[in-house]
N, C-alpha and C positions, 0 to 999 in steps of 0.2 A: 133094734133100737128099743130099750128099755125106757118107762114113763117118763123119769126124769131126763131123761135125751130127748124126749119129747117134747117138753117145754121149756129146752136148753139148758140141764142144770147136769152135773155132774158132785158125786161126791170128791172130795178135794185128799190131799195129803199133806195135813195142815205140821206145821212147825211151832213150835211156842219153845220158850226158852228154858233151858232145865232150873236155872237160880230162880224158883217161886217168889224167895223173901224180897229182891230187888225190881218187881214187875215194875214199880213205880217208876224207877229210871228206866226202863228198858222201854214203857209206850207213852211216846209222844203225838203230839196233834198232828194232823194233816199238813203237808209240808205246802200247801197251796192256803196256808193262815196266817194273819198278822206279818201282809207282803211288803207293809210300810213302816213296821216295828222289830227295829233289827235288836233293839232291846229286849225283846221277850224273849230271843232267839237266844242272846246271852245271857240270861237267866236260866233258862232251858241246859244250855252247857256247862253253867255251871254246877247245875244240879246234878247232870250226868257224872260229871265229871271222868273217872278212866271206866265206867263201869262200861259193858254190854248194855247199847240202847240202839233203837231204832233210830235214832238222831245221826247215829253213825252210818245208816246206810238206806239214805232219803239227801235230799237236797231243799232243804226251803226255800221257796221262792225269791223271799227278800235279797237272795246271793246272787239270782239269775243274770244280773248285770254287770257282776263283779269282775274283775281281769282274772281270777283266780277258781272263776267257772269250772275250764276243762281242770285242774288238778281237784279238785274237790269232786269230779266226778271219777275220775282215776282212783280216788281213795276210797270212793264206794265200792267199787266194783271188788277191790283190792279186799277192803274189811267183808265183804258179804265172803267172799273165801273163807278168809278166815275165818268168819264165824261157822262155815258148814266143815271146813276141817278140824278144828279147836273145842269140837261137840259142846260150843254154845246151848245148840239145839239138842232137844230129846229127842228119842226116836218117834216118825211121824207116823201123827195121829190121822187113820184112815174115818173122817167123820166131816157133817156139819157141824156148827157151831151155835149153839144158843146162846144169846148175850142179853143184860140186860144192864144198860147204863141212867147211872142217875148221875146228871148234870150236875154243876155248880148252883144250877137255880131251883135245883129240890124234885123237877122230873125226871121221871122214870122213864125212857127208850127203850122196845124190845127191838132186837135183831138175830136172823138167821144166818151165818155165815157159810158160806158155799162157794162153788166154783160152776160158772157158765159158761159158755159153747160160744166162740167170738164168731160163730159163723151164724149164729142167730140173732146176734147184734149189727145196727146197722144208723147212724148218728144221721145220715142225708135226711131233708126235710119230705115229708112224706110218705115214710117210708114203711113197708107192711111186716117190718120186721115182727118177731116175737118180743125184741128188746129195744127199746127206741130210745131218742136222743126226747129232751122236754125245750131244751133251748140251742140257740143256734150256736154249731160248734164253729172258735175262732180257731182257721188253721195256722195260722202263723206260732200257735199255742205249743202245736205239735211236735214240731222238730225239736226243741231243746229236750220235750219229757223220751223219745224216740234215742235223743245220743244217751241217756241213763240207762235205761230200759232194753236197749242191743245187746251190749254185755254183758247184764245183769245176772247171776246164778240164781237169786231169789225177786221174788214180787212181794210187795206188801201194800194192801190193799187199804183206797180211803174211799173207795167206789159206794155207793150205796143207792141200790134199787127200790123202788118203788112199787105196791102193789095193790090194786083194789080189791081191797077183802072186807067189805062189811061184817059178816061173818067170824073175822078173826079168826078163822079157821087153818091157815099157815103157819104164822110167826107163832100167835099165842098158844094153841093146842100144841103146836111141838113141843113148845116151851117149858106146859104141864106137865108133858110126857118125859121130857130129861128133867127137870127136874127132882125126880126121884131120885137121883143119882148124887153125888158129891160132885164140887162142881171141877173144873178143868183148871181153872184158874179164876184168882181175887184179890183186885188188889185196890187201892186209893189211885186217883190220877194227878203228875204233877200240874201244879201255877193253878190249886183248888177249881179242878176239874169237874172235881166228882170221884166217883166209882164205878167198876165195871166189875163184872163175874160172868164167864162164862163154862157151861156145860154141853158134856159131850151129847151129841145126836148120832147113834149108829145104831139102835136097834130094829129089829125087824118091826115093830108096832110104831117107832117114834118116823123112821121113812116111809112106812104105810100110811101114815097121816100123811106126809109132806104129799106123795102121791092123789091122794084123795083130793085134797085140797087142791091142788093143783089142778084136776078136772074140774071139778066145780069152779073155780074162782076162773080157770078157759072157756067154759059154757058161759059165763054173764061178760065177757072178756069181746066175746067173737065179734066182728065188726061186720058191718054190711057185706063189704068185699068178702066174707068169709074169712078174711085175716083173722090173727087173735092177738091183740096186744096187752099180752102178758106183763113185762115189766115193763117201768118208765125211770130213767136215769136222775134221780131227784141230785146227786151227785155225785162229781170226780167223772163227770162227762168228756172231759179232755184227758183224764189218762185211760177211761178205756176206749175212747176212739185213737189213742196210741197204743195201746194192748192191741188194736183193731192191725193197725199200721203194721207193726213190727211183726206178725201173724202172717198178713200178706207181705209182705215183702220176703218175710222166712221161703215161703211157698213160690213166690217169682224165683229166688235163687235155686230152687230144688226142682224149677223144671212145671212150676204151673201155668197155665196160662190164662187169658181174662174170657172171660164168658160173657154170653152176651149181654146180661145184666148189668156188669161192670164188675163183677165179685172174680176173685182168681180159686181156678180148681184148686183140688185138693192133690200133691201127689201122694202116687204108690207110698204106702209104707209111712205116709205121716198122717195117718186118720187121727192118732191118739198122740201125737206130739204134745209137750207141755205147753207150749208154745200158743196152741189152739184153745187153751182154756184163762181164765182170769179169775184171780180169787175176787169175792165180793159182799156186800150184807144186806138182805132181804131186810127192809120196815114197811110194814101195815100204813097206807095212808091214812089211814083211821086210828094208830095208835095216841093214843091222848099226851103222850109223852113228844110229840113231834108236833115242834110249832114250825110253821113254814114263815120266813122271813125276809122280807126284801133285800136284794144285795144293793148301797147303797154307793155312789159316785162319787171319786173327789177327780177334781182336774185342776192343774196345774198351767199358771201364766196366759190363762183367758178374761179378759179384763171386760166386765161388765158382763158377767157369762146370766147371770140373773134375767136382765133386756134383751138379750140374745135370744134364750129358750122364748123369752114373751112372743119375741115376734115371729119367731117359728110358730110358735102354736097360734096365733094368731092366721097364719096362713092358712092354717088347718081349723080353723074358728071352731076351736075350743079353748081360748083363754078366756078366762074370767075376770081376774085382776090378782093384784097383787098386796098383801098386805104384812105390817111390820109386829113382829109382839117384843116382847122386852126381855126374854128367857130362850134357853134350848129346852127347858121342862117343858115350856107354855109351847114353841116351836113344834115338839115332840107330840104335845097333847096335841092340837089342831092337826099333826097331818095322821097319826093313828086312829083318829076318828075320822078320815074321810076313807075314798077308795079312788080317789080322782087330785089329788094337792102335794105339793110337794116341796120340801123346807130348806132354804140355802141360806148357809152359815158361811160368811167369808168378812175381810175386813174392810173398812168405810168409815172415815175420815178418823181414822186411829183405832179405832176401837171395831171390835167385834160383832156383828152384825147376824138378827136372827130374821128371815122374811119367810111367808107362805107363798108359789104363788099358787093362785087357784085355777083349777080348770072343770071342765064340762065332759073331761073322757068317761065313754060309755065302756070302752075294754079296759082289758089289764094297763094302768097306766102308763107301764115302762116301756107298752108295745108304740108309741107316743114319741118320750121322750128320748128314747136310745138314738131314732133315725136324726132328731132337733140336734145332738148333741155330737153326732158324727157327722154332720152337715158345718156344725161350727167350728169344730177340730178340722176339718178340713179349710174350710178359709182359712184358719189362721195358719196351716203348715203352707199354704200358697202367700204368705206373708213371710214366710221366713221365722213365724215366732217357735219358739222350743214348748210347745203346748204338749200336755202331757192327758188319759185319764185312766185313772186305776180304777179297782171294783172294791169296796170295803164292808166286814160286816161287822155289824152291830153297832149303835147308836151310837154306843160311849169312843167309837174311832172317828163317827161325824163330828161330833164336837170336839175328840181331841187333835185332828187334824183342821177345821176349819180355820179360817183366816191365818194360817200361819204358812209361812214358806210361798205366797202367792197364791192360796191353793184356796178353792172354795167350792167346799163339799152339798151334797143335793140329797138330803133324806127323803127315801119314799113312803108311799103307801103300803097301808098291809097286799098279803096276800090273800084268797081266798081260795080252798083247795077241793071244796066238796064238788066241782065239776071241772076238777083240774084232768083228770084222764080223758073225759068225750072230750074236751078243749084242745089237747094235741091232737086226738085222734080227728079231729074235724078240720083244725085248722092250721096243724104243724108246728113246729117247733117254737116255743117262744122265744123273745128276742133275746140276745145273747146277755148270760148273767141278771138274769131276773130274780131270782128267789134264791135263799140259803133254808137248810132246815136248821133252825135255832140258831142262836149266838153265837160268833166265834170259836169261844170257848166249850160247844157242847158239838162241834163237829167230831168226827170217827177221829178215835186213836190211833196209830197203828199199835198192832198186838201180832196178831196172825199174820204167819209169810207162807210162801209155798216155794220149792225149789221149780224154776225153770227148766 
């Protein structure tokens, strides 16, 4: 086992598309974005329109309830062929990847692209993996990304790991080190994105750092138990605990069996299956280019859901009270300066409605709010009502979905990250859909695929 096996990483064999001049249609956002905005999804197609794009071999979310699910995954499956027989693709590039994107909002993001070991991944709550889960994974999430993913000849990846490196000794030193190079790829990103470029990582000085790096940032990493929690899943924790699935279930059919951990062996002859690894993008929790951002709640046909959460929390005597301001800027301002309040925009006696309420939580708020709010989704499905809630980011989706269609949205609090790694490693997973990194719009593209 060579170093990088050692702290679960592998170099990949990456795919990028040979038309450079068209990058812009060909990477789109994370198909788990704007799952309430089937309008941006059609803007999106239109832009593509007959070109080569990753749009054509992803599924967005916003579709996942439609009648016309299973053909639109049949078509996946069907275009990723053809794109690996119609030499779409160049021939592939045996490297990581150094990326460095700049948002729509002017920063700058560094990331490593690579491929990890799924058998050093492990999502269950507590878990001494090398790669962990940060929030709690919803398995019901799994099975539809699982019928995609079966068939699939390629993966493309919206995964993005987590790593504490004061230091900067990973991401950004490799960084230094390709860049000497011309870069791999540059292009603009469509629905003003931003920008991305990235360069190749393959030589023997640019993986002697990653190596390096990687012992040191394991020494400050090492947990009590002697474990070492290496990475932490800042996102796309549900398709690589489906990357996880599909891995093991490969290995059940081929004659594995379960161990007493609960992990299934490896068989004969599939140590190096593709199947076993997941493309992915290493960011620096300390890159100043990554804002961590709360993911924010709408529900749907909860009436009165405002006095609902009060009296939950009050059960748990941390309500404070509640209070009304006259704006979402003013809404917005009050709950971004707290770390404990949180702002529901829905409609009341015709018009639109901005309130605080405030509370006394000492943890991460949402660790709070998520149990109050599937406590009330549960009475009301023992009522028969058609109660719905979804996860939304970024502010401008609170207030553009609030009060309309029944719906009334809950902005939260920041988050805070400088002791976000001891926080899982002490206390486990946080509660499910707590934090985004950045805006909507500044989540991973797809660019890079790998063949299965």
């Amino acid at each position: 086992m060579n170093l990088l096996e050692t702290y679960g990483l592998k170099i990949p064999q990456i795919l990028l598309p040979k038309d450079k001049a068209n990058l812009k249609k060909w990477s789109v956002i994370a198909c788990d974005q704007y799952t309430q905005d089937k309008d941006y999804w059609k803007k999106v197609e239109q832009e593509v329109a007959d070109f080569p794009s990753t749009l054509k071999i992803t599924l967005p979310e916003v579709y996942l309830g439609d009648s016309d699910k299973q053909d639109r995954i049949n078509n996946i499956n069907k275009t990723m062929k053809e794109y690996l027989s119609n030499n779409i693709f160049s021939s592939p590039v045996e490297a990581m990847i150094y990326i460095e994107r700049t948002t729509g909002y002017g920063r700058m993001r560094k990331g490593l692209v690579t491929a990890i070991d799924l058998e050093t991944y492990d999502w269950k709550p507590f878990s001494t993996a090398l790669i962990r889960a940060t929030e709690a994974t919803i398995l019901d999430r799994i099975p539809p990304r699982m019928e995609i993913r079966r068939d699939a000849p390629i993966e493309l990846p919206h995964i993005m790991l987590l790593v504490n490196d004061s230091e900067k000794s990973l991401v950004e030193k490799t960084g230094e080190l390709a860049k000497s190079k011309s870069a791999l790829y540059d292009t603009d990103l469509m629905m003003n994105s931003g920008h991305i470029t990235g360069w190749q990582v393959s030589d023997k000085d640019e993986i002697a750092n990653v190596e390096n790096a990687l012992n040191q940032i394991a020494k400050k990493q090492t947990q009590k138990d002697d474990s070492i929690f290496m990475f932490a899943v800042g996102d796309g924790n549900h398709s690589l605990a489906t990357a996880k699935a599909i891995w093991d279930e490969l290995k059940t059919k081929n004659g594995g069996t379960k161990n007493s951990d609960g992990s299934i062996s490896i068989p004969q002859g599939m140590e190096n299956h593709n199947a076993r690894f997941a493309l992915i993008e290493i960011v620096n929790i300390y890159d100043e280019g990554l804002t961590f951002e709360p993911i924010h709640r709408v529900l749907f046909n909860v009436e009165n859901l405002l006095e609902k959460v009060a009296e939950q929390f009050k059960k748990i005597n941390c309500f404070v009270g509640i209070e009304e301001v006259s704006s979402g800027k003013d809404l917005a301002n009050a709950v971004e300066n707290s770390n404990a309040d949180f702002g529901f925009v829905f409609e009341e006696n015709g018009k639109v409605t901005y309130k605080v309420l405030k509370t006394n939580i000492q943890e991460l708020a949402v660790s709070k709010l998520q149990p109050a709010l599937d406590e009330i989704l549960a009475d009301c499905k023992k009522e028969n009502i058609d109660c719905e809630i979804d996860y939304i980011h970024g502010t401008e989706e609170v207030f553009r979905l609030g009060g309309k269609n029944n719906a009334t949205t809950i902005l939260l609090p920041p988050i805070a990250k400088d002791t976000f790694f001891a926080t899982i490693a002490n206390s486990g997973p946080l509660p499910r859909k707590s934090f985004s990194m950045g805006e909507a719009s500044e989540k991973r593209f797809y660019m890079e695929c790998r063949q299965l």
